[in-house]
C-alpha positions in Angstrom: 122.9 203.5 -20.7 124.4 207.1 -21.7 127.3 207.0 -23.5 130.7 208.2 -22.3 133.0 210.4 -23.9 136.0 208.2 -24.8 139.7 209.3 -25.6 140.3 209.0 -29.1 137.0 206.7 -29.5 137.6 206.7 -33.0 140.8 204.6 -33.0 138.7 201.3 -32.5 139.0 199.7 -35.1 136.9 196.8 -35.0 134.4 199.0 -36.0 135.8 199.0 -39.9 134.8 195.6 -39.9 130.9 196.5 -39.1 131.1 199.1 -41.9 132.5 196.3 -44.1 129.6 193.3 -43.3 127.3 195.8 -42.1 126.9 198.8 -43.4 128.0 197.6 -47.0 125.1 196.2 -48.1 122.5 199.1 -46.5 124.1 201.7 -48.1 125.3 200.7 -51.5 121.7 200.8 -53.4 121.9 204.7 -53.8 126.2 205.4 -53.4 128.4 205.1 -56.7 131.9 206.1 -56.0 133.0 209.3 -57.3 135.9 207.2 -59.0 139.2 209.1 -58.0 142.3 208.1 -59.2 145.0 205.4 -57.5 147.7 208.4 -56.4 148.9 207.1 -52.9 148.3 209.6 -50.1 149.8 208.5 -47.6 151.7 205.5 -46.5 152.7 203.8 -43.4 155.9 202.0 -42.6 155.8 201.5 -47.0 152.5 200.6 -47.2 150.4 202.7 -49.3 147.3 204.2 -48.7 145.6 205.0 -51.6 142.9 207.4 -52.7 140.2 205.2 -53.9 140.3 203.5 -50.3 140.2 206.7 -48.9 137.5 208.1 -50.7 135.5 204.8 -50.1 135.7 204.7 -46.2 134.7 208.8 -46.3 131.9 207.7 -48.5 130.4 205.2 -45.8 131.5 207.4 -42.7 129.2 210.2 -44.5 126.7 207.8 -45.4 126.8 206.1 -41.7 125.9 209.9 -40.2 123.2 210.5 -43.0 121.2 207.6 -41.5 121.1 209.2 -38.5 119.6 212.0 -39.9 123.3 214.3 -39.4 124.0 216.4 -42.4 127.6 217.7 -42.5 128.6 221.3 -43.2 131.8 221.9 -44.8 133.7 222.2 -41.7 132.6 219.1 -39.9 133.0 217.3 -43.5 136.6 218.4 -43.6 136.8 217.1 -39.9 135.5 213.7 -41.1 137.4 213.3 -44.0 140.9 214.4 -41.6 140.0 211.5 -39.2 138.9 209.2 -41.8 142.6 209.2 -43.1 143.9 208.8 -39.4 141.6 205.9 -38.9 143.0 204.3 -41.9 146.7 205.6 -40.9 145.6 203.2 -37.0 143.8 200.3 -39.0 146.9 199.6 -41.0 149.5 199.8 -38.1 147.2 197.3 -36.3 147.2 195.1 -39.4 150.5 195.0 -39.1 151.6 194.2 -36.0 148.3 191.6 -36.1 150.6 190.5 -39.0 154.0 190.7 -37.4 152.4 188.4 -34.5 151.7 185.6 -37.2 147.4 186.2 -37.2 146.2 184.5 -40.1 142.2 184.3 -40.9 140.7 181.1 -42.2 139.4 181.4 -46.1 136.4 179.5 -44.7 135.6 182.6 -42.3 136.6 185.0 -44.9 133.6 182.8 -47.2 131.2 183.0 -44.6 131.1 186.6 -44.0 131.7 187.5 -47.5 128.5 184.8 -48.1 126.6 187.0 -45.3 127.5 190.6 -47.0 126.5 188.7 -50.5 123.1 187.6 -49.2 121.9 191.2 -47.9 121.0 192.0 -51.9 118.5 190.6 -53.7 120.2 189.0 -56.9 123.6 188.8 -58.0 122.9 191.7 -60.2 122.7 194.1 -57.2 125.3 192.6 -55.6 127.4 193.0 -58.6 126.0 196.9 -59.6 126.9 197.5 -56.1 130.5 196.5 -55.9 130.9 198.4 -59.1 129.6 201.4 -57.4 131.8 201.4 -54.7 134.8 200.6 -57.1 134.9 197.0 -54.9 135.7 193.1 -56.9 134.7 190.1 -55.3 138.6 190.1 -54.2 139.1 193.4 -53.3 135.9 193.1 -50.8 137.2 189.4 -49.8 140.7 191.4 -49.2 138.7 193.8 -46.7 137.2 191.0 -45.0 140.4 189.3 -44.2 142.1 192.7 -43.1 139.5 193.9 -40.9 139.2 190.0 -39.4 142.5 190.3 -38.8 142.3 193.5 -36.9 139.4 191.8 -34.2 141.3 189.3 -33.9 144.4 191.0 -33.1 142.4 193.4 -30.8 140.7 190.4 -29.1 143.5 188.4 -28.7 145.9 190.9 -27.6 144.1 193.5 -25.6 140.4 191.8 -24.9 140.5 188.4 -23.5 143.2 190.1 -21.0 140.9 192.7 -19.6 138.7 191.2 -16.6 135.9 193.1 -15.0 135.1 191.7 -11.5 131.4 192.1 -9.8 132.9 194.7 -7.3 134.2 197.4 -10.4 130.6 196.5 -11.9 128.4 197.2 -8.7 130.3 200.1 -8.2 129.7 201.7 -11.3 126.0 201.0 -10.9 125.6 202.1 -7.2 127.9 205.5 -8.5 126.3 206.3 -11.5 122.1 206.3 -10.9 121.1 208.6 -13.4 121.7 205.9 -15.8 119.3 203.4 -14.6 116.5 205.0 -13.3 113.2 205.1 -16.0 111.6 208.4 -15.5 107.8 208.5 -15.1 106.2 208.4 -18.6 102.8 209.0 -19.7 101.0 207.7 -22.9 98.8 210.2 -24.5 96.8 210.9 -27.9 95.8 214.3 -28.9 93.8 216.2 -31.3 95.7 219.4 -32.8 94.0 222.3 -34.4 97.3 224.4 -36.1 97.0 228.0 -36.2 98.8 229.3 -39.7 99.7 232.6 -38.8 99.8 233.0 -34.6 99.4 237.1 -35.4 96.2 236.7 -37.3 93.2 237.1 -34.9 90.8 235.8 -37.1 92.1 232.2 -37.8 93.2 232.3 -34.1 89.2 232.5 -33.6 88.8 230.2 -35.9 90.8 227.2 -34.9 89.9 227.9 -31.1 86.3 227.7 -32.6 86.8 224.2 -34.1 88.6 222.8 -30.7 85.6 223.9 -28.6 83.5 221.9 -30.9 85.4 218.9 -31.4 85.0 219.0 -27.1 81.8 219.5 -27.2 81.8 216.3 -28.6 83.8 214.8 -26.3 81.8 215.9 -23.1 79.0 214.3 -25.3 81.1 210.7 -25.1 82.2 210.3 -28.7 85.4 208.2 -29.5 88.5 210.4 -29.1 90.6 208.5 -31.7 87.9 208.5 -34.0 87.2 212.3 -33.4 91.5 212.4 -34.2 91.0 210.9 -37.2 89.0 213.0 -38.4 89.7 216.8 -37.2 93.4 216.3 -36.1 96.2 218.3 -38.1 99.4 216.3 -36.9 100.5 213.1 -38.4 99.5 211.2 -35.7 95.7 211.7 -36.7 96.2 208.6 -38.7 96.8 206.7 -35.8 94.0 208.3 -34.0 96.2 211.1 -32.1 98.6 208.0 -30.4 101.5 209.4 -29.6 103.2 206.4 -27.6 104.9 206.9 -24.0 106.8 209.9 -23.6 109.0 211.4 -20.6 109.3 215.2 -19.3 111.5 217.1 -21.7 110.5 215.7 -24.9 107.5 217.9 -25.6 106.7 220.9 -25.2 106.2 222.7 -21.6 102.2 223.7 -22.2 101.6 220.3 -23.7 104.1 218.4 -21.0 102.4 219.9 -18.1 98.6 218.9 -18.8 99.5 215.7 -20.2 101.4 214.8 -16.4 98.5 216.4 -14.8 96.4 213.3 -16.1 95.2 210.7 -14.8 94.6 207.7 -17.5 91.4 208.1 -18.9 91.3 211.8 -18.5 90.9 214.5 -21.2 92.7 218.1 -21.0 91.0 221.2 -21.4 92.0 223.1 -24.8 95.9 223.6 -24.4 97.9 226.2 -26.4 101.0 225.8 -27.6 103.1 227.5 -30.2 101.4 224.2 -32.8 98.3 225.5 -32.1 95.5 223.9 -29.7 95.2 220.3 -28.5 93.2 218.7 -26.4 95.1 215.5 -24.8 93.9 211.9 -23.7 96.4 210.4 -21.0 95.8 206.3 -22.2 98.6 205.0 -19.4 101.2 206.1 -16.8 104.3 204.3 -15.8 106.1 205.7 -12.3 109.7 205.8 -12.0 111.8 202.6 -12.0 115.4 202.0 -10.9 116.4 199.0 -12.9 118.0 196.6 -10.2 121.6 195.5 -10.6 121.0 192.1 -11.7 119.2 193.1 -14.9 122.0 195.1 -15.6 125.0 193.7 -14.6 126.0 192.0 -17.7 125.3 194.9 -19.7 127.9 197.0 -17.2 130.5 194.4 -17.9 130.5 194.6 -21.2 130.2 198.3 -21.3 133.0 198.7 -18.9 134.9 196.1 -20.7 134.4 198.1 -23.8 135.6 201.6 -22.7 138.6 199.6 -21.4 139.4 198.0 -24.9 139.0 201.2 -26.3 142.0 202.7 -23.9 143.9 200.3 -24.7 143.4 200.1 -28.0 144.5 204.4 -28.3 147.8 203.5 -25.7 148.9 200.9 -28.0 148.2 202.7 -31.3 150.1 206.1 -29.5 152.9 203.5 -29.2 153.0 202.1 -32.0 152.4 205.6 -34.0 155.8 206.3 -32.0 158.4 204.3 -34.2 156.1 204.0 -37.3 157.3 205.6 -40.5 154.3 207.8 -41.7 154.3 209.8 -44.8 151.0 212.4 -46.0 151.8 213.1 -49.8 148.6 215.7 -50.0 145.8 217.3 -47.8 142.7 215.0 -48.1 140.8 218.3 -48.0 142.3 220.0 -50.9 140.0 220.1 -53.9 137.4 218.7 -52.0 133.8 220.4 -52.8 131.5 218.6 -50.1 
């Protein structure tokens, strides 16, 4: 299902407690802390917010994108770090009304997750090294645990057990919105790819168009494509005898998209040229457009709808709550800030 834009997506908090059990552990082998100092900057209704937590939580945001292969530039790191410090500003005003309305977490859950993060490392040595790195004690991470627990549970008890979604709101989303569970026809394909180094240069153009006519040549003379991939193909995928998996229209390109769906399986291209060079492609498999009925779906709707609902609430609560809080920013959390 596509995701929709939400309002002020990043004020659900819940999610600090995935980066705490979650992320903690995937990320800590290669991050050490740049340790800043304890200055507070910023503080909410008198509670401080201090640098070291700041720094941490920009630390794992960055980290979080870099898995996803997004590199930040300067701008967009000085965007991250701004709502970093506003997600922390959210967390602890939802800490403490969670605390106002008498939450308390059992030690016993607080152990079990803490157990959980623990057991993600390999010894207690790595555990330990990476607590050091990200300036965390076993109490200071226990501490987290407990906040962020609190939090869910506030958010649960307070805003998600009250939100219903009937089989009406959930059908109608379904029957309204298609495009979002319909599978597109796909093919599965293999190729063989001769590259051409420098597109201007006639003579390796020659060349590699000379190698593709022989590797069909061998084709037409019923050798094994994959094997034939293995050995002449320049892509990666040579290892793998040219398998490229199932693939829809859009995700390659045109020249290459085109004779692939022109396939039936079984059936091998005539050379195709595209700006990687020449290929000759083997359509293994086809799969025709599906519309995913509603009843495979309809749980997922629910909780997806039930979601973006939370997540409303969750910003029309904070925007109230922000209201009559007492906030104070002692310094810019981009100033001196070289990333």
């Amino acid at each position: 299902m596509r995701t929709i834009s939400k309002r002020r997506i990043g004020l659900f908090i819940a999610t600090l407690l995935l980066i705490v059990l979650t992320s903690f552990s995937a990320m800590c082998t290669d991050m050490k802390l740049k340790k800043p100092s304890e200055e507070i900057i910023a503080s909410v209704n008198g509670k401080a917010i201090t640098k070291v937590d700041f720094e941490r939580q920009v630390l794992l945001a960055q980290q979080q994108l870099l898995q996803q292969g997004k590199l930040l530039d300067q701008a967009q790191m000085e965007s991250l770090r701004v709502k970093v410090l506003e997600n922390l500003i959210d967390s602890e005003l939802i800490y403490q009304e969670s605390q106002s309305r008498g939450i308390k977490v059992e030690n016993e859950k607080i152990n079990e997750q803490f157990e959980t993060v623990k057991n993600k490392f390999s010894s207690d040595e790595e555990f330990k090294s990476a607590l050091e790195g990200m300036d965390y004690t076993e109490n200071s991470l226990k501490a987290d645990i407990r906040r962020n627990m609190a939090i869910q549970d506030f958010i649960e008890s307070e805003i998600s057990q009250n939100i219903v979604i009937s089989d009406d709101e959930s059908l109608e989303f379904y029957d309204s919105h298609p495009e979002y569970f319909t599978q597109p026809e796909q093919v599965q394909a293999s190729h063989i790819l001769i590259t051409v180094d420098d597109p201007s240069d006639a003579s390796q153009k020659s060349e590699s168009i000379k190698k593709i006519k022989e590797i069909k040549q061998k084709l037409n003379a019923g050798e094994d494509f994959a094997v034939l991939a293995m050995e002449y193909s320049q892509c990666p995928s040579s290892a793998k005898g040219g398998e490229l998996g199932f693939f829809q229209r859009g995700q390659m390109v045109k020249p290459f998209e085109d004779a692939a769906f022109a396939l039936q399986p079984g059936e091998i291209s005539d050379i195709v040229e595209t700006r990687f060079g020449y290929h000759l492609i083997k359509v293994t498999d086809r799969k025709t457009e599906v519309v995913i009925p509603y009843e495979y779906m309809k749980e997922s709707i629910i909780q997806y709808i039930k979601q973006n609902k939370v997540l409303n609430e969750v910003g029309m609560f904070l925007e109230k709550v922000r209201a009559k809080a007492t906030i104070e920013k002692f310094t810019s959390v981009n100033e001196g800030n070289q990333d």
